[in-house]
LUMZA-67836 format. One line per 4 residues: number of its first residue (from 1); their letters; for each residue x, y, z of C-alpha. Coordinates in nm, 3 decimals. Example, Ala and Ser with C-alpha at 12.3 -4.5 7.8 and 13.67 -1.06 7.14 Angstrom:
<recs>
1) as) 1.230,-0.450,0.780 ~ 1.367,-0.106,0.714
</recs>
This chain:
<recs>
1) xxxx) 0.901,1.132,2.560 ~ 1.242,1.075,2.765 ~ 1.357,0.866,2.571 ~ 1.290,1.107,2.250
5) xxxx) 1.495,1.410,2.410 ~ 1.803,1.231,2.462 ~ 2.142,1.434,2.348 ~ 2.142,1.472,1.995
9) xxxx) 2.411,1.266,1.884 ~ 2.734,1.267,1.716 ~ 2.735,1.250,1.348 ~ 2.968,1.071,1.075
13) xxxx) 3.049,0.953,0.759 ~ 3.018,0.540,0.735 ~ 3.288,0.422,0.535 ~ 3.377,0.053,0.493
17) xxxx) 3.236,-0.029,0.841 ~ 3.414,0.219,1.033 ~ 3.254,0.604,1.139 ~ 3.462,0.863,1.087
21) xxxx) 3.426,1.216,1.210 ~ 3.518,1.577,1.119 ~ 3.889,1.534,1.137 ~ 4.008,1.735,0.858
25) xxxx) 3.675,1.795,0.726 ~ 3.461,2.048,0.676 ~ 3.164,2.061,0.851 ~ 2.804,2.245,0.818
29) xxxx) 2.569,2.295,1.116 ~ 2.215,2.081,1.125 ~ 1.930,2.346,1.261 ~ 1.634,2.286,1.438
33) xxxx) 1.365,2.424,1.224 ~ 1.120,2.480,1.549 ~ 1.408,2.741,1.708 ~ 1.659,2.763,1.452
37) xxxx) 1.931,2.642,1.714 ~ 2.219,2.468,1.631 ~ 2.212,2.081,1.656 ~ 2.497,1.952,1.545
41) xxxx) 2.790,1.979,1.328 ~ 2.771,1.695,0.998 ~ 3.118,1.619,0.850 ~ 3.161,1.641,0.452
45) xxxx) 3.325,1.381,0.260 ~ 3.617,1.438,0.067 ~ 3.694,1.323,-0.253 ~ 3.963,1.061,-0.084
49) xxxx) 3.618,0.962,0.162 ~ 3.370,0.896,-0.179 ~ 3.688,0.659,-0.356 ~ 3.684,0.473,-0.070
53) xxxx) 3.320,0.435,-0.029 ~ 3.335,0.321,-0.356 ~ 3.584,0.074,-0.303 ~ 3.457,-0.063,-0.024
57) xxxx) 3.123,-0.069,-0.188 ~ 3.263,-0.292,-0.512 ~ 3.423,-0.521,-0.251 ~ 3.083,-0.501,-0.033
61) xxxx) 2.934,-0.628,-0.357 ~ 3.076,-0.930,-0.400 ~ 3.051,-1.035,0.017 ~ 2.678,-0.970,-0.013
65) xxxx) 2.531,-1.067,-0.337 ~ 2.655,-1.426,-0.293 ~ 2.480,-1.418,0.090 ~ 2.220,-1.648,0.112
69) xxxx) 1.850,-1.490,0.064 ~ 1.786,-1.640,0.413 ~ 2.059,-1.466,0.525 ~ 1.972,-1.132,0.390
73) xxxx) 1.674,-1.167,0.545 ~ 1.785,-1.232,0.881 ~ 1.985,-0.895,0.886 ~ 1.697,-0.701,0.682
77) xxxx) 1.450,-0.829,0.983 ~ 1.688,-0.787,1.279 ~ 1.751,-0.426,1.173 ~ 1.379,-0.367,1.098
81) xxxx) 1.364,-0.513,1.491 ~ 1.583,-0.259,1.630 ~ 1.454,0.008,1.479 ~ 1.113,-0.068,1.642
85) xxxx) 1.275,-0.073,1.978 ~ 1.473,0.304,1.920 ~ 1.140,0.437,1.820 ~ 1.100,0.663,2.076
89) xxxx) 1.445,0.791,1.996 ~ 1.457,0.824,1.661 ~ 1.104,0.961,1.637 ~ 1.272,1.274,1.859
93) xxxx) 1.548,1.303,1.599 ~ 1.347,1.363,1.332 ~ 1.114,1.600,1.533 ~ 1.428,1.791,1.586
97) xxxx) 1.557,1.793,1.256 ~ 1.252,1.835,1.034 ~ 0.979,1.966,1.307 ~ 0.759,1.680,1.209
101) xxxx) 0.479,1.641,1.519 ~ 0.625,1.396,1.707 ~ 0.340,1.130,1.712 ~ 0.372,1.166,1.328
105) xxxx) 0.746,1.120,1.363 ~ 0.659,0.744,1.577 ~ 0.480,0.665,1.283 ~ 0.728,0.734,1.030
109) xxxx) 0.941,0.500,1.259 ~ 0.696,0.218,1.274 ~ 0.676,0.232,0.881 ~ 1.074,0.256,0.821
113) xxxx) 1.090,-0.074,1.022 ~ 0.801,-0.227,0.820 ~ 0.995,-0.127,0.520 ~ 1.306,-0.379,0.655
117) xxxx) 1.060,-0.652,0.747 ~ 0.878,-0.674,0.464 ~ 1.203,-0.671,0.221 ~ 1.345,-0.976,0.442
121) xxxx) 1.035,-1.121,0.405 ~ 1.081,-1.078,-0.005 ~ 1.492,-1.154,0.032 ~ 1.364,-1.511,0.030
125) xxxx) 1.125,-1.473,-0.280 ~ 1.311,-1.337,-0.553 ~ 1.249,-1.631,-0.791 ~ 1.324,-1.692,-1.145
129) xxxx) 1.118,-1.924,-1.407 ~ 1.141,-2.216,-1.628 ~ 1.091,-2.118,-1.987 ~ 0.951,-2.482,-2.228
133) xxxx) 1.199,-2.549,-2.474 ~ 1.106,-2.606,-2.807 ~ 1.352,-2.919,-2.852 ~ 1.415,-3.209,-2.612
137) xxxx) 1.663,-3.165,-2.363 ~ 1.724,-2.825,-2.375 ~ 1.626,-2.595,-2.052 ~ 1.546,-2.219,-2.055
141) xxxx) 1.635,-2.060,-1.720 ~ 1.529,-1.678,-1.649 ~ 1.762,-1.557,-1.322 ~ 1.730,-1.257,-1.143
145) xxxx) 2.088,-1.114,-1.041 ~ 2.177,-0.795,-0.782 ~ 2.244,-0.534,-1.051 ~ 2.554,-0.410,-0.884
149) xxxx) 2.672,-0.154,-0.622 ~ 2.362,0.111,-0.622 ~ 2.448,0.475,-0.580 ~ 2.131,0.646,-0.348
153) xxxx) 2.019,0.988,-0.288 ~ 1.752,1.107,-0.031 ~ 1.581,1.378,0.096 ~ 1.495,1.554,0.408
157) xxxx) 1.134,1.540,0.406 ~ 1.076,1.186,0.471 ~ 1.441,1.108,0.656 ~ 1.383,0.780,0.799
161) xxxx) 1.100,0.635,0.530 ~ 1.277,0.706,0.171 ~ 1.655,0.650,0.319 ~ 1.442,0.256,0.458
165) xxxx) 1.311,0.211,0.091 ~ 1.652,0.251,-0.083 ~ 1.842,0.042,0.167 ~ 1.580,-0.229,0.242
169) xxxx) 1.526,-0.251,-0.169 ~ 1.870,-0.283,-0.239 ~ 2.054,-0.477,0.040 ~ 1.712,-0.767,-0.044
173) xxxx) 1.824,-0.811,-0.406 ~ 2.193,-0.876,-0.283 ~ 2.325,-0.471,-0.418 ~ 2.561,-0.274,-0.203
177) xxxx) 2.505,0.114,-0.152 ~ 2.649,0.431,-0.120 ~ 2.372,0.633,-0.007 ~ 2.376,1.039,0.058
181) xxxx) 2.075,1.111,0.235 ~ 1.964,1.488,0.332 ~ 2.238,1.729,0.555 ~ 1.915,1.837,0.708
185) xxxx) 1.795,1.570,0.869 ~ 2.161,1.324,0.857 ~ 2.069,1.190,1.252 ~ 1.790,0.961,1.107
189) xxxx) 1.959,0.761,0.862 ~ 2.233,0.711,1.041 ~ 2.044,0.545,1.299 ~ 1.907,0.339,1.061
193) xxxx) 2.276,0.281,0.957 ~ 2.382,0.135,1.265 ~ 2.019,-0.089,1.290 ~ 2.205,-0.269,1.017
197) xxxx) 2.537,-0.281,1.159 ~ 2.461,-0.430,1.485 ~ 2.224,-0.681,1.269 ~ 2.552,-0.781,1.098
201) xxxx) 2.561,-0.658,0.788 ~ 2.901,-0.680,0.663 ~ 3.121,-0.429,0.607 ~ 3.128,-0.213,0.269
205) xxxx) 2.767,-0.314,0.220 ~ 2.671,-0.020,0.322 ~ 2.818,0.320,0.269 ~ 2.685,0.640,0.417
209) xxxx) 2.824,0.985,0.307 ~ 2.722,1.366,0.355 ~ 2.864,1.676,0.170 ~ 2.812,1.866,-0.203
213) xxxx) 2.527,1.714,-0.322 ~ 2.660,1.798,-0.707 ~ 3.001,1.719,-0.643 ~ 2.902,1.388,-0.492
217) xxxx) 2.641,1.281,-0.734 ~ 2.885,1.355,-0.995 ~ 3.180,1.145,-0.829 ~ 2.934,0.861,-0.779
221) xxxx) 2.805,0.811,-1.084 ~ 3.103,0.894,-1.301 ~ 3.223,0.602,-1.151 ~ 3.250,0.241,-1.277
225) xxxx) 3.207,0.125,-0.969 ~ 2.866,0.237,-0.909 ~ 2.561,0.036,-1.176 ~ 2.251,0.208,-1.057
229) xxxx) 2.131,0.492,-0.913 ~ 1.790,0.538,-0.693 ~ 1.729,0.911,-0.643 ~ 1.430,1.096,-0.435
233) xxxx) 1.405,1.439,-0.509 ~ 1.278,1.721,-0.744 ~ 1.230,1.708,-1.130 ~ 1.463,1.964,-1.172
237) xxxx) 1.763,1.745,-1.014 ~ 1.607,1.439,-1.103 ~ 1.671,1.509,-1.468 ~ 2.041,1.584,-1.411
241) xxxx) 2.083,1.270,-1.206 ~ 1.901,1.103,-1.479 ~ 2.154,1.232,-1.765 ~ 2.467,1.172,-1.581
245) xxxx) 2.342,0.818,-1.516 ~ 2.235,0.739,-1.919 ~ 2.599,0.847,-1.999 ~ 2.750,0.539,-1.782
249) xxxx) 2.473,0.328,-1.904 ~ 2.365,0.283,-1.534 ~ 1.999,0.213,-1.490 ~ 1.792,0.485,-1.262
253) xxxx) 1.509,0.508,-1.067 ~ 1.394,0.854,-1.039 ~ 1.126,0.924,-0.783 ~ 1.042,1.314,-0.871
257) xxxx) 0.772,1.556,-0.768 ~ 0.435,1.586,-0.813 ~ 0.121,1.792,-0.785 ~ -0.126,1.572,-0.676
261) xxxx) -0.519,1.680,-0.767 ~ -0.791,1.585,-0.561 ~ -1.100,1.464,-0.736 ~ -1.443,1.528,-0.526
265) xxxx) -1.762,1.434,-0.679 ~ -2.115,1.527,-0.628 ~ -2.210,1.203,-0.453 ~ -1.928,1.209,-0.211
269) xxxx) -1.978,1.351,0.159 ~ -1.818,1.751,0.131 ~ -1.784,1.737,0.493 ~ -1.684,1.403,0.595
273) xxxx) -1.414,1.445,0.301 ~ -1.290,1.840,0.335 ~ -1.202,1.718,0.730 ~ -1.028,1.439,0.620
277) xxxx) -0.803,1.625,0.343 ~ -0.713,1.856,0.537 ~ -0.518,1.604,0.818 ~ -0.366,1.457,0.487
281) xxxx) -0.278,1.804,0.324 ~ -0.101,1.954,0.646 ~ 0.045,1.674,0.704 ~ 0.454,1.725,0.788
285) xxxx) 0.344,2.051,0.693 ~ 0.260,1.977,0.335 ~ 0.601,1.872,0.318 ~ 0.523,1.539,0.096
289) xxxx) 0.561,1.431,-0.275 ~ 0.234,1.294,-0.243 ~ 0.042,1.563,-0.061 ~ -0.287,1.661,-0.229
293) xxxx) -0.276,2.030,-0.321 ~ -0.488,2.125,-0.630 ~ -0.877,2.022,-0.479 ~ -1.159,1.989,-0.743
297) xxxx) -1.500,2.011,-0.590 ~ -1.781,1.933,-0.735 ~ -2.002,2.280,-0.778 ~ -2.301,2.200,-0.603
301) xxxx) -2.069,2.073,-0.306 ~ -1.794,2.284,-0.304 ~ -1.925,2.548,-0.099 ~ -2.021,2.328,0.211
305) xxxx) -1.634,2.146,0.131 ~ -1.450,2.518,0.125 ~ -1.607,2.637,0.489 ~ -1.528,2.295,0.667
309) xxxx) -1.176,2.303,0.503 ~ -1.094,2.681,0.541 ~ -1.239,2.638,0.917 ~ -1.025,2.271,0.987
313) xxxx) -0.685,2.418,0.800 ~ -0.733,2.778,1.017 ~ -0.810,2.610,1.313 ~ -0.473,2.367,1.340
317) xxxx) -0.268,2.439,1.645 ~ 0.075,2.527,1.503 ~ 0.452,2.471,1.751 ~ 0.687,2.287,1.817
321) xxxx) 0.666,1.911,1.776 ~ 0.715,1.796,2.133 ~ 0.398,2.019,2.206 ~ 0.103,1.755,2.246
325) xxxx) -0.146,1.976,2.124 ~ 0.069,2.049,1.806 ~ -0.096,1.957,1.464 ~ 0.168,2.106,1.210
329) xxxx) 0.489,2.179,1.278 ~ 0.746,2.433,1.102 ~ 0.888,2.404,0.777 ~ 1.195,2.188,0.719
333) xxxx) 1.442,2.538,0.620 ~ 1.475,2.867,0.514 ~ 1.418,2.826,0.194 ~ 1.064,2.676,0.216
337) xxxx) 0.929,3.007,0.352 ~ 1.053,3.179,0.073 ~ 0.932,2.984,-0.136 ~ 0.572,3.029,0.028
341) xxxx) 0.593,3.402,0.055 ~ 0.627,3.339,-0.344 ~ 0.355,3.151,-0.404 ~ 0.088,3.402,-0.162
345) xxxx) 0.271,3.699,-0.313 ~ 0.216,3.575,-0.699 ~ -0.187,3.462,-0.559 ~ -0.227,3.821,-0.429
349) xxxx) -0.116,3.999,-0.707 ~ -0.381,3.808,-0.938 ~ -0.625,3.923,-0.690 ~ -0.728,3.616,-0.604
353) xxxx) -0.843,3.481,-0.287 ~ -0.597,3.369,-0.006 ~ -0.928,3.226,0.258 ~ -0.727,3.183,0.576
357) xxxx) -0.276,3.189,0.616 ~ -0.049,3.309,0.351 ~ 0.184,3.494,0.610 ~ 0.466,3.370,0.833
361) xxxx) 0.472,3.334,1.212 ~ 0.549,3.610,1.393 ~ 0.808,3.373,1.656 ~ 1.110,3.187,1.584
365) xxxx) 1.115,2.888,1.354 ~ 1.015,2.828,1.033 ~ 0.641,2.859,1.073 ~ 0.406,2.908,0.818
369) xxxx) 0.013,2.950,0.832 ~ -0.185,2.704,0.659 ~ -0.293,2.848,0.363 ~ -0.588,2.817,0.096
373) xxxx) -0.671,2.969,-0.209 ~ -1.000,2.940,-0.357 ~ -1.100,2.991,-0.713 ~ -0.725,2.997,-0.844
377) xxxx) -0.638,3.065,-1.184 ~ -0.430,2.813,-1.365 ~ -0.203,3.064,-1.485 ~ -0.089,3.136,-1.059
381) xxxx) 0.251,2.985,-0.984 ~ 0.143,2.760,-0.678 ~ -0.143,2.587,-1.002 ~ 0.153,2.486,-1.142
385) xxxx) 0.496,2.447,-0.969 ~ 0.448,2.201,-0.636 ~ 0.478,2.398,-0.289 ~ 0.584,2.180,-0.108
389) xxxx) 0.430,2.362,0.176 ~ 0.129,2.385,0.353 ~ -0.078,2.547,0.089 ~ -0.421,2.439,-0.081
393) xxxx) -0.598,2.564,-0.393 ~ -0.947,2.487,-0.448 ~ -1.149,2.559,-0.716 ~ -1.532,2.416,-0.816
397) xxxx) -1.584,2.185,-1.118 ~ -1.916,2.141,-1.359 ~ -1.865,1.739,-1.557 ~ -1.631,1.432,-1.568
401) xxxx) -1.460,1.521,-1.877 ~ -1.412,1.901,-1.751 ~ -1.187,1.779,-1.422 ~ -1.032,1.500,-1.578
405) xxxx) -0.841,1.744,-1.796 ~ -0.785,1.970,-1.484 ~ -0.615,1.691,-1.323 ~ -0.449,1.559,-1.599
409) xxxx) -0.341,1.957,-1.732 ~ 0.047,1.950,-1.564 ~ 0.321,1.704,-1.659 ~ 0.331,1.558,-1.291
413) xxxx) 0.205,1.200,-1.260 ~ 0.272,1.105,-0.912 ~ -0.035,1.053,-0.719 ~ -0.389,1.149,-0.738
417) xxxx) -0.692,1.149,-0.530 ~ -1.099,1.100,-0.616 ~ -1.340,1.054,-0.388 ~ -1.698,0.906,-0.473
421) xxxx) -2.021,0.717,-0.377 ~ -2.027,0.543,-0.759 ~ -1.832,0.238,-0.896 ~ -1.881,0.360,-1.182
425) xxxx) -1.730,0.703,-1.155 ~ -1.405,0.537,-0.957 ~ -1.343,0.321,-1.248 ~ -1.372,0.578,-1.519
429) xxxx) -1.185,0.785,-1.301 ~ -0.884,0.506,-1.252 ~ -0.850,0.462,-1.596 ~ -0.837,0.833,-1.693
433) xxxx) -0.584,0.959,-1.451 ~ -0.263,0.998,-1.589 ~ -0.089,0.938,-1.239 ~ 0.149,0.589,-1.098
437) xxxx) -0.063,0.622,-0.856 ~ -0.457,0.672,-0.794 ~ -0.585,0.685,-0.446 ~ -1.000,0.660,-0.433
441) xxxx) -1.191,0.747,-0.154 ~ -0.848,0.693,0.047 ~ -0.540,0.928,0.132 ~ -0.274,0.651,0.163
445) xxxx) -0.072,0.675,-0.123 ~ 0.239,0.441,-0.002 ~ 0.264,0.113,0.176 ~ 0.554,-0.124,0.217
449) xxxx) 0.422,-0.382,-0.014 ~ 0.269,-0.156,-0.273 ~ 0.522,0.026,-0.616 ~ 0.525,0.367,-0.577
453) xxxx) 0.654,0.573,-0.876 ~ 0.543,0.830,-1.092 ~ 0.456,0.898,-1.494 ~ 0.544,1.162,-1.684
457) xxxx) 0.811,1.415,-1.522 ~ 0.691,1.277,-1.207 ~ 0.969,1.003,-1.220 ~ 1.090,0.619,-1.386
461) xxxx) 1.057,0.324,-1.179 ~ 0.915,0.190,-0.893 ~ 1.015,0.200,-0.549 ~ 0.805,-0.031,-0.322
465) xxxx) 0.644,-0.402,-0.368 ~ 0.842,-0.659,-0.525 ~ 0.822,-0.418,-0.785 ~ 1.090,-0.202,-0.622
469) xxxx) 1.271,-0.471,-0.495 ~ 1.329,-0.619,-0.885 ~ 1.430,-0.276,-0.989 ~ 1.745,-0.359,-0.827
473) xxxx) 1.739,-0.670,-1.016 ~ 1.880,-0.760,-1.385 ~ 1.774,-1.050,-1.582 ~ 1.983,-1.334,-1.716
477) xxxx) 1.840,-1.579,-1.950 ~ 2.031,-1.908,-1.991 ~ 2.037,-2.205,-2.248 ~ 2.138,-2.481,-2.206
481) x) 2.145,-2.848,-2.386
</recs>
């Protein structure tokens, strides 16, 4: 825990291999969600700073995609290596920056370092094929090329995970990147910035700049320079990103929000399963693109499921993230407890019932009580816009075809859960839900070597797997006799 609490350090913009600080630069303050206190101060890049991060990233380009695979790989896995050995440290940072329990923080750390080793691992494996001719002596070669420099957005909620994902992805398939990650949570990714430069990645590779969000996204990918962009964030801005990058012709990978249901059947255990959702629910404070929020219980279960959920959610020790007995930390800003207060205010006023939370912390910090609704309405705002908080609705269900259409009822395709005792009823259920990814009688929706993406406004592309790793990837088919 020492090692965690060290001085919070001093943050920059990474431009062609060299930090620069907040020498005629603005500058906005990075808060401490737990006691609102000042951290830091994060420099903003000026127009002048995003040219040359684009330059450097077109020259970056050319160093790196004619690197040797082995060679990627060697920097991929050293950096993966010394992010496993500044866990301690920059598990702290983002317990200071986001409030995330610290032991959940380690883990995030642990799986941002996976991230790194398993791309190395798939540097080395990014074949192409032989195609048979049709005459003699000609040859059909399919080759997978880096698409170009990559222009990356993440956000604050999972600052050392999605920031891993972009980078690994896209330094493995021989791309260079400009990424913006969150002014929230800025720390994290640049420690994961400097895993790479000690590693040896060369310089320009990789580009790391804070500021406007719109003005920056707009400079990046108005830009020739940049070919691709890989954005994590909401629909709403996901859809802008989106447009600006069809006008350049730049291929995008849009990883958007969801609304994930939870499917719980007659035959599953109510108990065993309620305790289970609600360590996945709460979990960074409900604070995750894949967090289960809309629960369909089966109705001769879903009264023994509601008491052991209200009772686990009410019961969760809420404060700082340093605190050992801490469950669920605060909320990453501001603007997430507004957003809550919406959601219980808009319940309330439909009369329905809010069974344990809905208020605020009476203490400093962004705390909010776990909340959960039971028997919503679909026509309530938290049934259909994401929270993105610590909330739960739950609400009982009668047949198959009746919650399949619940589940199915928004335009979010991210992630969805079902929990059973029948083959039968998991395979009618996998091939009904309308979701990139279906989790059954499981809550982990992400690993290194599995695609993640979502259908509908939920997202295009994968990130993840080899999957993720090829969307960085164009093909080139050659002929030759």
């Amino acid at each position: 825990m020492d090692a965690a609490k060290r001085d919070y350090p001093v943050l920059g913009l990474l431009i062609d291999g060299r930090w620069t600080g907040g020498e005629g630069r603005s500058t906005r303050p990075v808060i401490d969600p737990a006691t609102e206190a000042v951290l830091g101060d994060l420099p903003e890049a000026t127009d002048a700073d995003i040219a040359a991060a684009l330059d450097a990233s077109a020259r970056g380009f050319e160093i790196w995609r004619r690197a040797a695979p082995t060679e990627r790989a060697r920097v991929l896995r050293d950096a993966g290596g010394r992010l496993r050995a500044r866990r301690d440290y920059i598990a702290g940072l983002i317990t200071r920056e986001l409030g995330k329990p610290y032991p959940e923080a380690q883990r995030e750390v642990d799986t941002a370092a996976e991230l790194f080793e398993w791309a190395a691992e798939e540097a080395r494996r990014l074949y192409g094929r032989l195609i048979p001719a049709r005459t003699p002596g000609t040859r059909q070669l399919v080759l997978l090329e880096p698409f170009g420099p990559v222009a990356a957005f993440s956000g604050w909620n999972a600052p050392a995970i999605t920031p891993a994902r972009k980078i690994s992805g896209a330094l493995a398939a021989g791309c260079s990147v400009v990424i913006k990650p969150s002014e929230e949570t800025p720390a994290v990714a640049i420690e994961i910035a400097r895993a790479l430069q000690e590693a040896g990645l060369p310089a320009g590779v990789l580009n790391m700049v804070f500021g406007d969000p719109g003005r920056i996204s707009r400079l990046l990918l108005e830009s020739p320079v940049t070919r691709m962009v890989s954005f994590t964030g909401s629909t709403a801005i996901g859809r802008e990103i989106g447009e600006l990058a069809a006008r350049g012709m730049k291929r995008a990978t849009l990883e958007l929000g969801g609304h994930a249901p939870v499917l719980v059947f007659a035959d599953a255990d109510p108990e065993s399963v309620a305790k289970a959702a609600v360590a996945s629910k709460y979990r960074n404070a409900g604070q995750v693109c894949t967090s289960p929020t809309r629960f369909y219980v089966h109705e001769s279960i879903v009264g023994r499921f509601t008491a052991t959920f209200v009772e686990a959610a009410r019961s969760l020790k809420l404060g700082d993230g340093f605190a050992a007995d801490t469950r669920m930390g605060p909320l990453a800003n501001e603007r997430r407890l507004d957003a809550m207060a919406g959601f219980a205010d808009d319940a309330r006023a439909r009369g329905m019932n809010i069974a344990t939370g809905g208020e605020r912390l009476d203490r400093p910090g962004y705390f909010w009580q776990p909340t959960v609704i039971t028997d919503f309405h679909d026509d309530c705002r938290a049934a259909n816009v994401e929270p993105f908080g610590p909330l739960a609705l739950i609400k009982p269900f009668a047949g198959f075809d009746e919650v399949i259409a619940q589940a199915n009822r928004l335009p979010f395709g991210l992630t969805a859960y079902a929990f059973t005792a029948s083959l039968a009823t998991a395979g009618a259920v996998a091939e009904a839900i309308e979701s990139g990814v279906v989790c059954i009688n499981e809550w982990a929706a992400s690993l290194p070597e599995t695609p993640f993406g979502g259908m509908h406004d939920s997202g295009l592309g994968s990130e993840g797997g080899i999957e993720g790793i090829q969307a960085f990837m164009r093909v080139k088919c050659i002929r030759q006799s």
